[in-house]
C-alpha positions in Angstrom: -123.8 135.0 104.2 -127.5 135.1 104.9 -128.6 137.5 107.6 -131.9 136.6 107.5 -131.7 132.7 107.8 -133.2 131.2 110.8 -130.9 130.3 113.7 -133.3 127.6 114.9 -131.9 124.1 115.8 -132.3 121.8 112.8 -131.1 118.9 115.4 -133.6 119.8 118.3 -136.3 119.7 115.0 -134.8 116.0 114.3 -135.1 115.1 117.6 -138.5 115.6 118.0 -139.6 114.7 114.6 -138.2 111.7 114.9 -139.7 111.0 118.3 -143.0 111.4 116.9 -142.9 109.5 114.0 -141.2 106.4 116.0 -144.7 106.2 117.9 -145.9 104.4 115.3 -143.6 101.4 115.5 -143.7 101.5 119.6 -147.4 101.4 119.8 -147.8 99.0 117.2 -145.4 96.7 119.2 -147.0 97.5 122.3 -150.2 95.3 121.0 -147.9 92.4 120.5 -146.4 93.4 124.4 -147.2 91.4 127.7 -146.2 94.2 129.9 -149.1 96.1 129.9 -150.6 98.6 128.9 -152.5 99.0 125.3 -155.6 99.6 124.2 -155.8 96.3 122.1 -153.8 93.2 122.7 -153.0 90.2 120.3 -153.4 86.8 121.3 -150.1 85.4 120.8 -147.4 87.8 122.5 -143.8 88.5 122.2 -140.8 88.2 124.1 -139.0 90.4 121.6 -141.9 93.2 121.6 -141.2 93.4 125.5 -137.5 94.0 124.9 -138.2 96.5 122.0 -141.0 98.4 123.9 -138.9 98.4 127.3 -135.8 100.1 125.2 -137.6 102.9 123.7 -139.4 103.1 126.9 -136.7 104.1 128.8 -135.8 107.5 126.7 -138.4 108.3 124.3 -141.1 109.9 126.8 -138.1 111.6 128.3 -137.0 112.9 125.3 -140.1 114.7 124.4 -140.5 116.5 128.1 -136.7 117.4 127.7 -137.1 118.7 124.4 -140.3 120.2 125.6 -138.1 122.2 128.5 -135.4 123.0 126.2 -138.2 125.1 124.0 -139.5 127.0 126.7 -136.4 129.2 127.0 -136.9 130.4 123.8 -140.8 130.9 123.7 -140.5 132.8 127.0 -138.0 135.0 126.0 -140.0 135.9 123.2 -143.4 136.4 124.0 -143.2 136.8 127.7 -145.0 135.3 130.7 -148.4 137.0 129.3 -147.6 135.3 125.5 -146.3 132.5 126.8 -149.5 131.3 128.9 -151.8 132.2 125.8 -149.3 130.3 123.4 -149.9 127.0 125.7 -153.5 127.3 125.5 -153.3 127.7 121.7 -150.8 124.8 121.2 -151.5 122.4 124.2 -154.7 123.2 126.4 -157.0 123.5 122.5 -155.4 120.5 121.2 -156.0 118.3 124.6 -159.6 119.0 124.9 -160.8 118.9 121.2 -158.4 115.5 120.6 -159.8 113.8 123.9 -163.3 114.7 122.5 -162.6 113.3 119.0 -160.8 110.7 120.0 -160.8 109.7 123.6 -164.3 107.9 122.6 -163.3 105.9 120.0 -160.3 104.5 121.7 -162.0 103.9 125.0 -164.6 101.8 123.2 -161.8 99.6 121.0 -160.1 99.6 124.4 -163.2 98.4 126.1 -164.3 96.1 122.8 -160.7 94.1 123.5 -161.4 93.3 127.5 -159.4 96.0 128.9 -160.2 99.0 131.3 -157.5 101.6 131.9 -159.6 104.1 134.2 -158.2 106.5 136.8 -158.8 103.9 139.7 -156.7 101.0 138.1 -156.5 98.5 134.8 -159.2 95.6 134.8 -159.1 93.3 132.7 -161.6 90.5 131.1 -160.9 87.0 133.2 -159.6 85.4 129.8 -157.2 87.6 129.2 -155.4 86.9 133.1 -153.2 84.5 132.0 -151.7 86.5 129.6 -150.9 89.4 131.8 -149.2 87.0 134.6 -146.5 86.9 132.6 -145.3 90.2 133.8 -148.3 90.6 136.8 -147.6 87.4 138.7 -150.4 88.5 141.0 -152.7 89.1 138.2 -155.0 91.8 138.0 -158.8 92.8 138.6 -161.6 91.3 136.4 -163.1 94.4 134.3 -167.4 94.4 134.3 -168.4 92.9 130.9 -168.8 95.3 128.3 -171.7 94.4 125.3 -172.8 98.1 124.3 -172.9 99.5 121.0 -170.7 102.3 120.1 -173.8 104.6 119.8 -174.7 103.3 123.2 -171.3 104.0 124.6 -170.6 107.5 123.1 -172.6 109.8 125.5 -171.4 107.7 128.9 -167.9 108.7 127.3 -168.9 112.4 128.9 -171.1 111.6 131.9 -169.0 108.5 133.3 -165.7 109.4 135.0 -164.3 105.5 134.7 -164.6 106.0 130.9 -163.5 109.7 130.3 -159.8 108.8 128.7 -157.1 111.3 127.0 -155.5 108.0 126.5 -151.9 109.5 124.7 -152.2 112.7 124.9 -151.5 113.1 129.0 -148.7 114.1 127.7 -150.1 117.0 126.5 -151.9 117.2 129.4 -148.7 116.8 131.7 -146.6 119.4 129.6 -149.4 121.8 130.0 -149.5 121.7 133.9 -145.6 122.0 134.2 -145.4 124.5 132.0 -148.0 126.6 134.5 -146.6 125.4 137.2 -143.2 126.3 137.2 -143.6 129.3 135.0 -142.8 131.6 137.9 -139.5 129.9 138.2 -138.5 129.6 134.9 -139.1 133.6 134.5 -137.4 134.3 137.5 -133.9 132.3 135.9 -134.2 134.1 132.4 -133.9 137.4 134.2 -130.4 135.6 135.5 -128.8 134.0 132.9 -125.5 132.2 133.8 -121.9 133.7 132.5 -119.6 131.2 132.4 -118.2 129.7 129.5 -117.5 126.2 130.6 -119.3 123.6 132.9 -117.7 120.5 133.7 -119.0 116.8 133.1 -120.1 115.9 136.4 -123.1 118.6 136.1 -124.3 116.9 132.8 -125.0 113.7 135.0 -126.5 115.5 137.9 -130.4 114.8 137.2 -129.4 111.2 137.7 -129.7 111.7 141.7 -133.6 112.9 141.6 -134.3 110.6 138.6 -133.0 107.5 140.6 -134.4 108.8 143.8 -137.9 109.0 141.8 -137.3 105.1 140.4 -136.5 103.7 143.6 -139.0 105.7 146.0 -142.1 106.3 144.1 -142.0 104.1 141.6 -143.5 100.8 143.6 -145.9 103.0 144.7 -146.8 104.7 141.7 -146.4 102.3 138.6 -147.8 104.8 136.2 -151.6 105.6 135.3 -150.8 108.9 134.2 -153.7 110.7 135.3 -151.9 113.3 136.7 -153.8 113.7 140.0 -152.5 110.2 141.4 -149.5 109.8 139.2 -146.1 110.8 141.4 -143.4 108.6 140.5 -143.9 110.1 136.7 -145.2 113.0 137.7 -141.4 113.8 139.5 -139.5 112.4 137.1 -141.1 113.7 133.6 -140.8 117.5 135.8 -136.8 116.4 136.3 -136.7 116.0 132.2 -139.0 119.3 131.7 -136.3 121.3 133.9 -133.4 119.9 132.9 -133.9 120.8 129.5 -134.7 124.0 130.3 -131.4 124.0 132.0 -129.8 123.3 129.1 -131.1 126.0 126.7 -131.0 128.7 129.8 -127.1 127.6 130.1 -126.0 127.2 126.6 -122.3 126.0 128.6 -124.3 123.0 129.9 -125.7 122.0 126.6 -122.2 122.4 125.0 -120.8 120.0 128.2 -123.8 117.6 127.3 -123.0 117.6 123.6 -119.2 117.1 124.2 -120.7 113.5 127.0 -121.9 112.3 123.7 -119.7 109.4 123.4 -119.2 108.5 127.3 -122.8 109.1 128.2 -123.6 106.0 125.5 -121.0 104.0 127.2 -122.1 104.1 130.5 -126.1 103.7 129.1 -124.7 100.8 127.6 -123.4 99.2 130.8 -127.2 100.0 132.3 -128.8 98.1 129.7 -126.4 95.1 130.0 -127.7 95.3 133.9 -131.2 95.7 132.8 -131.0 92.9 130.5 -129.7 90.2 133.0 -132.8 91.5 135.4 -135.0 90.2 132.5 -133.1 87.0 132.4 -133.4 87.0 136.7 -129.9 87.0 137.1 -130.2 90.4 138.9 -133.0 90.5 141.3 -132.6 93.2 143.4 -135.5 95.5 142.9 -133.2 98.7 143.8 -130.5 98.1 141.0 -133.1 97.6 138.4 -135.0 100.8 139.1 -131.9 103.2 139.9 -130.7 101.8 136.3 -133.8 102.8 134.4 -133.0 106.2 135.2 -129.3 105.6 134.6 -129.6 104.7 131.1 -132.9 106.5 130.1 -131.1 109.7 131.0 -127.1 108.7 129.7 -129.6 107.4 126.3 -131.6 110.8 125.9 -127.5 113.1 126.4 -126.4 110.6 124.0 -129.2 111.4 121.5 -128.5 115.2 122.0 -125.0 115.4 121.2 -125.0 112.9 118.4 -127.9 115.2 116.6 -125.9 118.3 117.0 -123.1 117.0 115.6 -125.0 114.9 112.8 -127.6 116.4 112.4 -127.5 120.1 112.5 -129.1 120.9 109.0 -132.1 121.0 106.9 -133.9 119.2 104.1 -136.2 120.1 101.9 -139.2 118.4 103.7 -138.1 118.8 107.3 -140.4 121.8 107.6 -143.4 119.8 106.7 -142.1 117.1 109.2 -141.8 119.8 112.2 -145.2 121.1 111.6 -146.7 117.6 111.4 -145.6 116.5 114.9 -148.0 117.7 117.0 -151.4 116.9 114.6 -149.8 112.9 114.0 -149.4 112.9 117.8 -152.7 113.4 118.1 -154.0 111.3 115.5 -151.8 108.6 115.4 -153.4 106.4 118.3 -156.6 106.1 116.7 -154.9 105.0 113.5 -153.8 101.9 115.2 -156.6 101.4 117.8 -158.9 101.3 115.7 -157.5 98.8 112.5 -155.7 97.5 115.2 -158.8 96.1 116.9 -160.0 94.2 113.6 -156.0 93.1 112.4 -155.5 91.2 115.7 -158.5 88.5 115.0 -157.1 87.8 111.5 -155.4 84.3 111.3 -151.6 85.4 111.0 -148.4 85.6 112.6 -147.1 88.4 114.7 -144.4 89.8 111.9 -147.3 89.6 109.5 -150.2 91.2 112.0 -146.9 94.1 112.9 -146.2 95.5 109.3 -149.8 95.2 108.1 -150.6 97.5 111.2 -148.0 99.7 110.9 -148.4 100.7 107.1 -152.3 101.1 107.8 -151.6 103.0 110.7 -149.4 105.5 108.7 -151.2 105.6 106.0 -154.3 106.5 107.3 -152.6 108.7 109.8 -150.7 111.1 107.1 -154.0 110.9 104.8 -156.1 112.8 107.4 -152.8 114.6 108.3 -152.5 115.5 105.0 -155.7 116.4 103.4 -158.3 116.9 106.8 -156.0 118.8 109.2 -153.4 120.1 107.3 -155.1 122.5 104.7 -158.3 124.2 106.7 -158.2 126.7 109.8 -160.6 125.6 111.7 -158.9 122.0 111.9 -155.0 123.4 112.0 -156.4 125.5 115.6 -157.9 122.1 116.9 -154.9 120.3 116.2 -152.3 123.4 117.6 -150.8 124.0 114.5 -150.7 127.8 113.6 -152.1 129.3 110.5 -151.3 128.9 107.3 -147.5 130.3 106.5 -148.3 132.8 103.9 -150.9 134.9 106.4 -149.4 134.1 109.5 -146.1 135.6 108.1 -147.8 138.8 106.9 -149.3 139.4 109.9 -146.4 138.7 112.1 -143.9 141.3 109.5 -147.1 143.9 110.1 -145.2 146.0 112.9 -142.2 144.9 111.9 -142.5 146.4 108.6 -144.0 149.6 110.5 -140.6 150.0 112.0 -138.2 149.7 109.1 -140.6 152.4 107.0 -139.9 154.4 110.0 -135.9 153.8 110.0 -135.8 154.5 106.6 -137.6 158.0 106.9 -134.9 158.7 109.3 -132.1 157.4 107.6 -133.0 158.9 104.5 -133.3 162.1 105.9 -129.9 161.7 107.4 -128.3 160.1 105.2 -129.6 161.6 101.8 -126.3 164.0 101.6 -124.0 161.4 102.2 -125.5 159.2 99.4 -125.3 162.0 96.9 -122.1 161.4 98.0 -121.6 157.9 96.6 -122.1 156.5 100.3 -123.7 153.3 101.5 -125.1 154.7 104.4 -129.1 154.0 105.1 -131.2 151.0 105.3 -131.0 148.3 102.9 -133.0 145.8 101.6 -131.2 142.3 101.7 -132.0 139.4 100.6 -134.6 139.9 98.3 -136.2 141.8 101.2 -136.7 139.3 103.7 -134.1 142.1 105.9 -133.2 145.1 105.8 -130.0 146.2 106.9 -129.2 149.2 108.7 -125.6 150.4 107.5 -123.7 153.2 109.3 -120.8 155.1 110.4 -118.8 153.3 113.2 -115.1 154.9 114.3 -113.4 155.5 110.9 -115.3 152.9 109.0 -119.0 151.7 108.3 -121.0 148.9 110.0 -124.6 147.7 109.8 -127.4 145.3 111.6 -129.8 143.8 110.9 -133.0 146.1 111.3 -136.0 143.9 110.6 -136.7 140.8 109.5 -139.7 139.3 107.7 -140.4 136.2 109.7 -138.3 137.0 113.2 -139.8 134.3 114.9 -139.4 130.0 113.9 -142.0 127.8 113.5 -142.0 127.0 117.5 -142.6 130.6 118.5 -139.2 131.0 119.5 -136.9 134.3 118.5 -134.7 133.9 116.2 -131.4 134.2 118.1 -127.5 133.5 117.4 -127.5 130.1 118.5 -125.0 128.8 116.3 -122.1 131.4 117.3 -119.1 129.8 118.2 -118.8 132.3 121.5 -121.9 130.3 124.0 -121.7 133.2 125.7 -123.1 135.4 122.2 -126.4 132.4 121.6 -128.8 134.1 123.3 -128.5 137.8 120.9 -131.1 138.5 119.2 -130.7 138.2 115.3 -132.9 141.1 114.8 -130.2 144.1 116.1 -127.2 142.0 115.4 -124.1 143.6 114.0 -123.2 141.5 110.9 -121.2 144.1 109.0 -118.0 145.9 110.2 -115.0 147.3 109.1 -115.6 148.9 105.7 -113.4 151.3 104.5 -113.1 153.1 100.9 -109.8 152.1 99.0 -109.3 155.2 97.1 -111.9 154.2 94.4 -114.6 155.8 93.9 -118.1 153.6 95.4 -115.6 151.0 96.4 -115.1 149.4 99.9 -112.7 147.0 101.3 -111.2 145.7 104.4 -114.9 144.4 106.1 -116.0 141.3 107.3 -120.1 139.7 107.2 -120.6 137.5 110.0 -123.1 134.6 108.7 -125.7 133.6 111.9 -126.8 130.5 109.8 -122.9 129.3 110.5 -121.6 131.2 112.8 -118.8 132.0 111.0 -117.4 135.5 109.9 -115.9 136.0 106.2 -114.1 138.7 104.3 -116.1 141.3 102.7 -116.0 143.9 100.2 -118.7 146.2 98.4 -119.2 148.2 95.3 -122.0 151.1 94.8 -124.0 150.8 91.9 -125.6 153.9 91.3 -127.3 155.1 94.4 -129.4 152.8 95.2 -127.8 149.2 94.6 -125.0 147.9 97.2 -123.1 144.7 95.5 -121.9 143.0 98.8 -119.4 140.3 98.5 -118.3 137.6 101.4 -115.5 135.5 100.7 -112.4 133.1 102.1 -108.9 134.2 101.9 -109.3 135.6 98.8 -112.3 137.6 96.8 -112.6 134.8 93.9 -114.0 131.7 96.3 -117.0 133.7 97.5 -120.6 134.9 97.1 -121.6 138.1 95.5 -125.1 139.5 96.3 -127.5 142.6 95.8 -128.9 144.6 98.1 -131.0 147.8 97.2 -131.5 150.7 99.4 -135.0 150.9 100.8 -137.6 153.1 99.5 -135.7 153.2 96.0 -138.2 152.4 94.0 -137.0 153.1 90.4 -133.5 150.9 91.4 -135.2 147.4 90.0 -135.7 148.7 86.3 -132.4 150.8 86.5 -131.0 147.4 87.0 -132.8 145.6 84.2 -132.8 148.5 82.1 
């Protein structure tokens, strides 16, 4: 019975936790991959890389954009168009420049160092490396220049040369940032009409399969994917189709609830796509149109899957999942140089792949979470670089600042108001709750007492959002605002004197509503209890009445 706990998503934070941290095992396979592209490149390749690589392939860069879309509802509703365009320039436009200028270098050279050349006008590669790139480029591909320069050499013609200028991973960051300009007058234009139905039916969760297929089939030959943004259509459409569509889904909280309850027939028919897809790699289908539409069959059936298996497993927090969700973006960032660059060196050893994999992989984690950890993690100026926000204790103070303002000026009112009727033995006036993170407003409603929630100490997640009611079993309630929310109703005196039966507390954290009853203690100390069925399986809690200064050694007195 916590009106203060945050309503944000624990699933959405699994989601995209967990789509960060599994970069590490598809870019350490992708230097074992034939399909290209990566910045360094083994030279003994697997079969079973290309598989793995070509299945997270299909959803994972999908998944991000969609959860990407999905969190834009919520920032914009918060901050507004104004906040919202400085709150991308904080988180993505900072982070983009100053991690192409750390490390956009250093992979370009390692990149350059291994016979590769992945430059806005195409990939060229070193002559001895053609053979192992017809595998999957039966045509082969153009020879790159040869490249003898020392790093020192190299580092300045990183600036000055556009064929060398990379952001190598993070045009995602780079992509995200445009859309989110881009369509920013469309997306404020729908929050000011959100949808009021209360049920959408299944076909709609499978419409983006039309302009994802379209996409596949149409721009894809043309386009195969450079991802520099200017020349770049085919992903360009179809990462804007996963940006919207999310946003779709947090606008409409009915559509998300239809695409959580597709969990189950959205893997099945994802399934059937990959069976298709599979048989294309063995050439028993060939048609070029089947194999594309199905890409964006199952990439889109795998990423609904994913969202309504997370909200129904795993909707809740742990201990460390808030270090996890502030680590995302900075291990983003940092993670391709932590295998580029070991990677470079780990390839010429004389071992076999499995071996070559998991050394890679626990170096580039390692050294990843250490500069994580101990560089980025604990200093300003490198948290700003990297996105993140400041550290928890000041960010929070400063964000309660006007909040804070308000409730003093509440509780001047109330207390002018309501001083008579607590002489009175009444709990009417503004409360402080839970061990004031809240305070609770309570007052007279028909022939009972009520109260909402007046302020909150941290009324915004760690994503910027609002906190809102998003677990209320009513879709058509999500989108209330916790801060003004009517949590207590129904109170009524029994006859005794300070006594109050007959309410209920509704719990946002939940979503469910439970039995209450409350007991005066003194003037100044509410004792609020919320409980099932019957008083005894419940939870009794304090709340004292704000501005009462002498009511914590009354109680310890």
């Amino acid at each position: 019975m916590n009106a203060t706990a945050s309503a944000r998503r624990h699933d959405i934070d699994w989601l995209r936790v967990g789509a960060t941290y599994l970069l590490f095992a598809f870019h350490v396979a992708k230097v074992f991959d034939p399909a290209p592209f990566y910045h360094v490149r083994n030279g003994d390749l697997s079969f079973g890389m290309t598989v793995l690589c070509g299945f997270i392939h299909l959803w994972h860069m999908p998944l991000f954009f969609l959860l990407a879309g999905w969190s834009i509802v919520g920032s914009l509703g918060a901050r507004g168009a104004g906040g919202f365009v400085r709150e991308r320039m904080l988180r993505l436009f900072v982070p983009l420049v100053a991690g192409t200028a750390l490390f956009g270098p250093v992979i370009k050279y390692f990149e350059l160092r291994s016979g590769m050349d992945a430059n806005f006008t195409g990939l060229y590669v070193r002559p001895d490396l053609l053979d192992g790139f017809r595998t999957v480029i039966p045509q082969g591909l153009p020879e790159m220049k040869p490249f003898h320069e020392s790093f020192l050499a190299f580092w300045p013609t990183f600036f000055t040369t556009p064929e060398r200028v990379t952001w190598a991973h993070l045009w995602f960051i780079a992509y995200l940032f445009t859309f989110s300009l881009l369509y920013l007058p469309i997306f404020v234009a729908l929050l000011r009409r959100r949808p009021s139905g209360t049920r959408v039916a299944a076909p709609w969760v499978y419409a983006p399969i039309v302009p994802l297929a379209l996409v596949q089939v149409f721009l894809r030959p043309y386009w195969p994917g450079l991802q520099n943004l200017f020349d770049d259509w085919a992903n360009f459409a179809m990462y804007s189709t996963y940006v919207v569509a999310g946003f779709a889904l947090a606008w409409n909280p009915a559509l998300e609830d239809a695409a959580h309850r597709e969990e189950k027939r959205a893997f099945a028919i994802a399934g059937a796509a990959l069976v298709v897809l599979v048989l294309a790699l063995f050439g028993v289908v060939r048609s070029p149109t089947v194999l594309l539409a199905g890409t964006a069959v199952a990439g889109w059936c795998l990423v609904v899957g994913m969202l309504g298996f997370a909200r129904r497993a795993l909707s809740f927090a742990t201990r460390g999942l808030d270090y996890l969700v502030e680590s995302a973006l900075p291990v983003y960032i940092l993670h391709q140089a932590g295998i580029v660059v070991p990677g470079y060196f780990i390839v010429q050893l004389p071992l076999g792949i499995a071996a070559k994999f998991f050394l890679l992989l626990a170096v580039a984690v390692a050294s990843t979470m250490a500069v994580y950890h101990f560089v980025v993690r604990p200093f300003g100026p490198t948290r700003f670089l990297f996105g993140m926000r400041p550290r928890a204790r000041r960010a929070a103070a400063w964000r309660a600042a006007p909040r804070a303002a308000a409730a003093v000026a509440i509780a001047v009112v109330a207390t002018g108001a309501g001083a008579r009727a607590a002489d009175a033995g009444s709990p009417v006036g503004v409360w402080l709750a839970e061990g004031g993170a809240a305070t609770v407003e309570i007052f007279p409603c028909d022939a009972s007492l009520c109260g909402r929630v007046a302020w909150l100490r941290s009324p915004i997640d760690d994503e910027g959002c609002e906190l809102r009611d998003e677990r209320n079993p009513d879709p058509a309630l999500r989108a209330r605002s916790i801060v003004g929310l009517e949590i207590l109703r129904g109170l009524a005196e029994d006859g005794e004197p300070g006594a109050f039966t007959g309410g209920t507390i509704y719990d946002p954290t939940s979503g469910r509503t439970y039995s209450c009853k409350a007991t005066l203690d003194g003037a100044d100390r509410l004792k609020l209890r919320g409980y099932l069925g019957v008083p005894l399986l419940g939870r009794t809690t304090t709340w004292v009445r704000l501005g009462a200064e002498r009511a914590c050694a009354t109680g310890r007195s």
